[in-house]
N, C-alpha and C positions, 0 to 999 in steps of 0.2 A: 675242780678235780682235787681229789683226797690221797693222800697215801699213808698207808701204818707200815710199821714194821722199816724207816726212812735209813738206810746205807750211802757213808759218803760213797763209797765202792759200786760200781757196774754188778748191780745183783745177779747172785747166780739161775735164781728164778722169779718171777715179772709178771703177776697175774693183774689183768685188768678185766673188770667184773662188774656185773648190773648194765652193760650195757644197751643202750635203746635197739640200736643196730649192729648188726658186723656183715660187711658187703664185701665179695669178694667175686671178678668174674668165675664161670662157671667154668669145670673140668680141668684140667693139666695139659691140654694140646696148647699151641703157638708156633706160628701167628693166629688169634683167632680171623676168621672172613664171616662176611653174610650176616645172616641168622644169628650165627655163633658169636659175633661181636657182642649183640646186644645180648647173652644172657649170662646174670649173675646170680649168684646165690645170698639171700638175704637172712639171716637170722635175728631174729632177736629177744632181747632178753638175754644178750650173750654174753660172752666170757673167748678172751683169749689169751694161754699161757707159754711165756717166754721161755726158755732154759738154753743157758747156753750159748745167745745169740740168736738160737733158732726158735722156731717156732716149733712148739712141741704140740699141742692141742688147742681145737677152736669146736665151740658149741652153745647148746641153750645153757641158761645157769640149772636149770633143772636136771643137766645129766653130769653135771662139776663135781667130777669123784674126789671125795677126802683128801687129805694130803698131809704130809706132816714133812718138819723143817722148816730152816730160813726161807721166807717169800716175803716181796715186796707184792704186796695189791694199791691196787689205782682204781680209784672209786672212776667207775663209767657210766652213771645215771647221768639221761639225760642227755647222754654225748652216743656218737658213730665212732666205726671204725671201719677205715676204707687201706689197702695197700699202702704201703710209703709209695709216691711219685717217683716215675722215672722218665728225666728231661735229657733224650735222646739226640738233640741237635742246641748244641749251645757254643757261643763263642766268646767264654766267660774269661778268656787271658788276653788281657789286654789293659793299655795305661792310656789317663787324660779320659776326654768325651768329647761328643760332639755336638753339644746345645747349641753354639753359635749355629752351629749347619741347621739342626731342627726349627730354631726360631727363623733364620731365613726362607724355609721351606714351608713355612705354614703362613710366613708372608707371600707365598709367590714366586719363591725365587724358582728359576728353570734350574735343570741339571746341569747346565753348561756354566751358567751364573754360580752355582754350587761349588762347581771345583776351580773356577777362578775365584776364590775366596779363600779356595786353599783346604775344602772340603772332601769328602770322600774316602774309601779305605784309605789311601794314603796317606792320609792326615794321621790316620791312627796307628798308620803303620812307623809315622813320625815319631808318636809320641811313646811309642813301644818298646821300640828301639832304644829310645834315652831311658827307660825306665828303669832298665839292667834286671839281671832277675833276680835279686829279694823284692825291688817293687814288683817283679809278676807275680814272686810269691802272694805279696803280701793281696795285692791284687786281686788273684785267685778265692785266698784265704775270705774277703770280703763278701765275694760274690758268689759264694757258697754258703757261706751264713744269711745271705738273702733267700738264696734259694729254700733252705731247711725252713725259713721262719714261713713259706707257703706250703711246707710240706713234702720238699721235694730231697728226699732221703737217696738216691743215685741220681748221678750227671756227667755226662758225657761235654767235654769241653775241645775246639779246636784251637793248634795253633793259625797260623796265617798271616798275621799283622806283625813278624820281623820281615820275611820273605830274604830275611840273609843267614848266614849258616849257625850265628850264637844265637841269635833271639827264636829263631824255631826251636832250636835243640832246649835254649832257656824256658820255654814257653812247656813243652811237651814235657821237662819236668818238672815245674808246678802244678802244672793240671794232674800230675800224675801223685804228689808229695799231699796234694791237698786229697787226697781220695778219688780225684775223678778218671772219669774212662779218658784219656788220651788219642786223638785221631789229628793226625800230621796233615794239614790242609795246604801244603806245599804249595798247590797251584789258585792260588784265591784273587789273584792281582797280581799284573806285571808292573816290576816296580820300575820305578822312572830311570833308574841308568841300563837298563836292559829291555830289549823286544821280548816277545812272547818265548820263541825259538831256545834263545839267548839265555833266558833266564832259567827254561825246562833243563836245558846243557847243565847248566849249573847247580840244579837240586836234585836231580837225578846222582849226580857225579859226587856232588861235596856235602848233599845234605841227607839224602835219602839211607845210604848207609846206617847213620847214626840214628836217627831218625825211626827207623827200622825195628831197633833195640828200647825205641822206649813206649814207641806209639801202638796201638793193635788196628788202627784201620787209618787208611788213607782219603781223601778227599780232595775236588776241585772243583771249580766254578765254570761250569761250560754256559757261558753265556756271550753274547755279542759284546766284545768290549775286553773279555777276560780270554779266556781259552776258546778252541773250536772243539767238534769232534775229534778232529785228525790229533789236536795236542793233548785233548784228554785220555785218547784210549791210550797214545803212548806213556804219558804218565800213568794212567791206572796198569796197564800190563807192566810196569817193572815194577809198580809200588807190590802188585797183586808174586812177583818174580821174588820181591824180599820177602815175603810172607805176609804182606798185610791184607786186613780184608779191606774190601773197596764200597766207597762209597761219593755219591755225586749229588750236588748244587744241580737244579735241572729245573727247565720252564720257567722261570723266577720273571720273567717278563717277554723273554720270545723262545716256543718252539725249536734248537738247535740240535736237534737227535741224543737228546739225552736218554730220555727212556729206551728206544731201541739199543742206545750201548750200554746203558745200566743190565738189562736184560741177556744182552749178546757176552758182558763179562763175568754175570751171577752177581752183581753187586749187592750187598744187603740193602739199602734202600737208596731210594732217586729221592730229594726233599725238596720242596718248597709246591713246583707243581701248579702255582697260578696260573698259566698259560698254556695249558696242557689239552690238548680238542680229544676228538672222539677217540681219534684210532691209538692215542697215547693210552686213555684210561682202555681201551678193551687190550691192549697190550700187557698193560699192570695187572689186570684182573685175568690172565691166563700164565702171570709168572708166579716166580716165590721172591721178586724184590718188592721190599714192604715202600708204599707210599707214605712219607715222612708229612704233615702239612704243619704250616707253621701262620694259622690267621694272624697272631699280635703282628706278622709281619707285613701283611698285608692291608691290615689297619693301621698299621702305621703310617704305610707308605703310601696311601690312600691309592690298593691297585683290587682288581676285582679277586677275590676270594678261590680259593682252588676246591673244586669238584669233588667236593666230599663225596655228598650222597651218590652221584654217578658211579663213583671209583668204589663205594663199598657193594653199590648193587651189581656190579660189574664183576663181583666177586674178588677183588684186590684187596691186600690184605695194607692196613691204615695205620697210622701210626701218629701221635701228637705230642708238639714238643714248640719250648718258648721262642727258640732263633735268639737270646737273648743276647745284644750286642749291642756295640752305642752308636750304631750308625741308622738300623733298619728297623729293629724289635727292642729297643731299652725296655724291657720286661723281663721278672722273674718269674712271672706266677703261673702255674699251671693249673690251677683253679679257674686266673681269668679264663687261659685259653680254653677249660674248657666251658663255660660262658660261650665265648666266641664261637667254638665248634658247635654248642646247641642252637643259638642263635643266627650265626652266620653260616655255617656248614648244613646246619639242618641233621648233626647226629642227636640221637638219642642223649640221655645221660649215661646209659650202662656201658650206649657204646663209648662215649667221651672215657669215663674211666677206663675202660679197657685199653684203649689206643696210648694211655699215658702211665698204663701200669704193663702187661703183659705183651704189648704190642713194642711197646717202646722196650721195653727189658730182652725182647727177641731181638730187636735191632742191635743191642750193645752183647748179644749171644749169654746172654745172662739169663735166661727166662724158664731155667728147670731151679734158680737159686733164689728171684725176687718177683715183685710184682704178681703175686696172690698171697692173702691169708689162709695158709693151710700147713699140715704140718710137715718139717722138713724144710720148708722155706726161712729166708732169713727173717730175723723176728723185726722188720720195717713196717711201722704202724701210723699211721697218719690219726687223732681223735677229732672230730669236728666237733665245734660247738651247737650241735643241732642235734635233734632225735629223728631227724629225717636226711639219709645220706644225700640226696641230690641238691642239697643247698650247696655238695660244690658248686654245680654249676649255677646254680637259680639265682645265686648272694654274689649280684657281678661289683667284680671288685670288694666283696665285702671280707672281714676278717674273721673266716668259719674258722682255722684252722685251732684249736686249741693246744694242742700237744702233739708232738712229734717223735716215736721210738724209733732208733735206728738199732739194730743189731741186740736188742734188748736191754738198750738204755734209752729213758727217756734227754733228750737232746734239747726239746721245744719246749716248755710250759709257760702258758699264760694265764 
C-alpha cells in the first residue's frame, strides 16, 4: 500500500482508492436477524473517503467526483475494505497468565486438579490485584494494540478479576483511559474470604456506586459455581437501578435460567450460550437480547460449540466476539473467530462479518456511529491483504489484515 500527499498530522481528508473490494453489511437497521444477517453490499473498484473522522462517501472509482485541497490517498489495488472490527465481549484488564494452568490442562489435568495448583479466576484475580493500576494501564494498553494489529478498531473490556473495591474501580478506568467500552463485571467469582451472599453485600454497597460513574453496562457469571438466578437478578436489578445497562455470562457449561432473565430484565445480550437447548434459542429468537457467542472459547476449552445456525434461523439476533482472557480464550483475533463461526458455527461469511461489525456495535449501543462503511459513520476501516473480502474468514489464522483506519487515521500498516 502507497500513500502521496504523506502528513506527520491526522489528515484532514483520507481517500483510499483503486480498491478491489469494499464490503459493508446491507442497509442501516441493527440488530440485523435471518435473512438480513447475510446480506452485504459489495462494490468494487472502490474508493472510500474520510473527512473529519468520519466517513464522508463510499463508491465505484468511476463516480469519484474531483476534488481539490489537502488529501492524503492510500493506494488500494489489490487490497479489501471491510468495517473496522467490533470485539463486544472481552476481558482484556487484567495481570500475569495462566499457561501453567493451560499446559496442565492439555496434559489431563481435571478441574479440581486445576485449582489445587492454585488455578482458575482466582489466580488471576491474584495477580490483578498486585498489579496496581498503571500495570492495568499498562496492561490494557498492550492488549489493544493486539487487538488493532487483527483489525479490531472498538472493544469492549470487563472488569472482574480485583473483585475488591480499588482494583475494579482501577480496572474500569483503564479500559475506559485506553479507549475501550467499560462493563463493571462485579459478580464473576466469589472470592475466597467471602460466600456468594457476602460478597453481593459488599459490591452492591461499596463498589457499585462508583463503579456506576465509570462503567456503561453491568455483568455476571450465572453459572453453577459462580452466582444463581436468585444472585444475578438481584445484582442486575440494582446495577440496571444505577443506570447501567445489563448484561449476562449464561449456558457457558449448564442451563441455569440465564436466558429467561436476560429476557425477563431486557438485558442487551446473554454470551457465551454453549449449553443452551431448544427452548433457550426459540426464546432468544422471539426477543430483542442479542446472542453474544464466543467459539475461541469453546475451542479452547475443548466444550461443544454454541447453536449458531439454530439461534440465527430461530430468528435471534447474533453477535461475535473474542472472550479474549488468559484463562478460557487467550485470543485476539476476530478474523480467527470468524474462521471458527464459518467452520464450526456453520455461518456464512457475510453473516460472520456482520455479527462482529454491526451486531457487535448494537451490543455496545454504538451502532448508528460504527460498524458499517457508509456515510456518516466513523471513518473505521479494516484493508485486507486480498482482492477477495472473505479471506477473513477462509485465511484461518492467517495474516490478511494489512492496514488499519481508525477515525480516519491510518493506525495499522504493514
Amino acid at each position: 500500500m502507497t500513500a502521496a500527499n504523506e502528513s506527520a498530522d491526522v489528515p484532514a481528508r483520507l481517500l483510499v482508492r483503486d480498491l478491489a473490494q469494499l464490503v459493508t453489511p446491507s442497509g442501516g437497521a441493527s440488530p440485523l436477524r435471518g435473512e438480513g444477517l447475510g446480506e452485504v453490499d459489495v462494490l468494487e473498484d472502490a474508493f472510500v473517503l474520510c473527512e473529519g473522522g468520519k466517513i464522508a462517501a463510499v463508491g465505484r472509482m468511476q463516480d469519484l467526483e474531483p476534488f481539490a485541497g489537502d488529501i492524503v490517498e492510500l493506494d488500494g489495488r489489490g487490497l479489501s475494505a471491510i468495517p473496522g472490527l467490533v470485539d463486544c465481549h472481552t476481558h482484556a484488564c487484567f495481570a500475569g497468565d495462566r499457561v501453567e494452568e493451560f499446559a496442565l490442562r492439555a496434559s489431563g489435568a481435571s478441574y479440581e486438579e486445576l485449582h489445587a495448583a492454585g488455578g482458575g479466576i482466582l489466580s488471576t484475580v491474584r495477580a490483578t490485584r498486585a498489579a496496581g493500576e498503571d500495570g492495568l494501564r499498562a496492561a490494557v494498553r498492550r492488549h489493544k494494540a493486539w487487538m488493532l494489529r487483527s483489525g479490531t478498531t472498538t472493544f469492549e473490556s470487563k472488569s472482574g478479576y480485583g473483585l475488591d473495591r480499588d482494583t475494579e474501580l482501577a480496572s474500569l478506568r483503564a479500559i475506559a483511559g485506553a479507549g475501550g467500552v467499560p462493563t463493571w463485571l462485579g459478580a464473576h467469582a466469589v472470592p475466597s474470604e467471602l460466600d456468594a451472599d457476602a460478597y453481593l453485600d459488599f459490591a452492591l454497597a461499596e463498589v457499585l456506586p462508583e463503579a456506576a460513574k465509570l462503567a456503561e453496562a453491568a455483568d455476571v457469571f450465572l453459572e453453577q459455581g459462580a452466582f444463581d438466578v436468585r444472585q444475578a437478578r438481584r445484582f442486575l436489578e440494582a446495577c440496571r437501578t444505577a443506570g447501567l445497562a445489563l448484561r449476562l455470562h449464561g449456558d457457558q457449561f449448564t442451563e441455569q435460567g440465564a436466558v429467561p432473565l436476560a429476557v425477563e430484565l431486557g438485558a442487551r445480550s446473554v454470551d457465551h450460550l454453549e449449553a443452551t437447548g431448544d427452548d433457550g434459542i426459540r426464546t432468544l429468537g422471539a426477543s430483542d437480547v442479542v446472542a453474544v457467542l464466543l467459539p475461541a472459547s469453546a475451542l479452547f476449552l475443548d466444550r461443544p460449540m454454541p447453536r449458531a445456525r439454530d439461534l440465527v434461523d430461530a430468528g435471534a439476533a447474533v453477535a461475535l466476539a473474542t472472550d479474549f482472557n488468559p484463562g478460557s480464550a487467550f485470543c485476539e483475533s476476530l478474523p480467527l473467530v470468524c474462521s471458527l463461526a464459518c467452520t464450526q458455527l456453520h455461518l456464512a461469511p457475510e453473516e460472520a462479518l456482520a455479527a462482529c461489525t454491526v451486531n457487535a456495535a448494537h451490543v455496545l449501543d454504538r451502532s448508528a456511529t460504527i460498524g458499517r462503511l457508509a456515510p456518516g459513520y466513523e471513518a473505521d476501516v479494516v484493508l485486507l491483504d486480498t482482492s477477495d473480502w472473505r479471506y477473513l474468514a477462509y485465511h484461518l489464522g492467517g495474516d490478511v489484515v494489512k492496514a488499519v483506519i481508525r477515525r480516519g487515521e491510518v493506525v495499522k500498516d504493514s
